[in-house]
N, C-alpha and C positions, 0 to 999 in steps of 0.2 A: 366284215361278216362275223368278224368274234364276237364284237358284241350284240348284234341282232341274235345270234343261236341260242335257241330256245328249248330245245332239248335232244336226247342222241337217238341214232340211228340202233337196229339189232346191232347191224355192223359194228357200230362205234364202241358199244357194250364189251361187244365180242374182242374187240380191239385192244380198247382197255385192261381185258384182262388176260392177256396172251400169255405172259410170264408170270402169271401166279404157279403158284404150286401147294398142295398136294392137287390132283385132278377134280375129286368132287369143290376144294373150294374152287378151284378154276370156272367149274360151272354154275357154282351159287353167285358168283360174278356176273358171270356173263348173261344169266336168265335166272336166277332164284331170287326170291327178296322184293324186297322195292327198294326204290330210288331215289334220293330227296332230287329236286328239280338243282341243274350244276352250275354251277357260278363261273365264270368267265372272266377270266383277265387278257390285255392285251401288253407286250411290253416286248419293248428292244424285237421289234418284229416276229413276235411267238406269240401263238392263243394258247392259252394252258386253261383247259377246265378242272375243277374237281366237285364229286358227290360225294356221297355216303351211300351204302348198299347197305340193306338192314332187313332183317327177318332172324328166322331159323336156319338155325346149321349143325349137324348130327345133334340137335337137339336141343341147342343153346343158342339163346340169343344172342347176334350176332351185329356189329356197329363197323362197317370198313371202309375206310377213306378211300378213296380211290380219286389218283389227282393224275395229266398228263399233258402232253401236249399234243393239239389238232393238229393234224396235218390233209384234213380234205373234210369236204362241207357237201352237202347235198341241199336243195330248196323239196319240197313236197308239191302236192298237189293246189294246198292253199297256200302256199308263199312262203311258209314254215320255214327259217331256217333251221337245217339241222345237222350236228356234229357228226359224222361217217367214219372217221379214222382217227383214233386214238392211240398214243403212244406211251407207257409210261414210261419217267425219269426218277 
């Protein structure tokens, strides 16, 4: 399924960026920004994706990596695979 997933869930989002800190960047994470589409690796039995989240953040443009590993997958209504739970390392 790693490599069919084609892109994340709110969830997944929200997931990924559980352990940021300060709060609003926690939320520019989780839902500010855009998202480049995330790249997927498979290895030694771990999916780890990583994006890029990019916009505005108090004001200044803003470029942050955001990489982790999946640990649950959801399908959509069209077939979609998509990443749901995100951890980061």
């Amino acid at each position: 399924m790693c490599n069919d997933a084609k892109a994340l869930t709110v969830g997944g989002r929200k997931t990924a960026a559980l352990m940021a800190s300060p709060r609003d960047f926690k939320l520019w994470l989780e839902s500010g920004g855009n998202t480049t589409p995330p790249r997927t690796t498979f290895s030694y039995d771990t999916c780890r994706v990583s994006y890029y989240v990019y916009g505005v953040l108090r004001g200044t443009n803003r470029r942050e990596l955001v990489s982790g590993k999946v640990n649950q997958f959801v399908v959509n209504d069209s077939g979609t695979v998509l990443m749901h739970q995100i951890f980061q390392f």
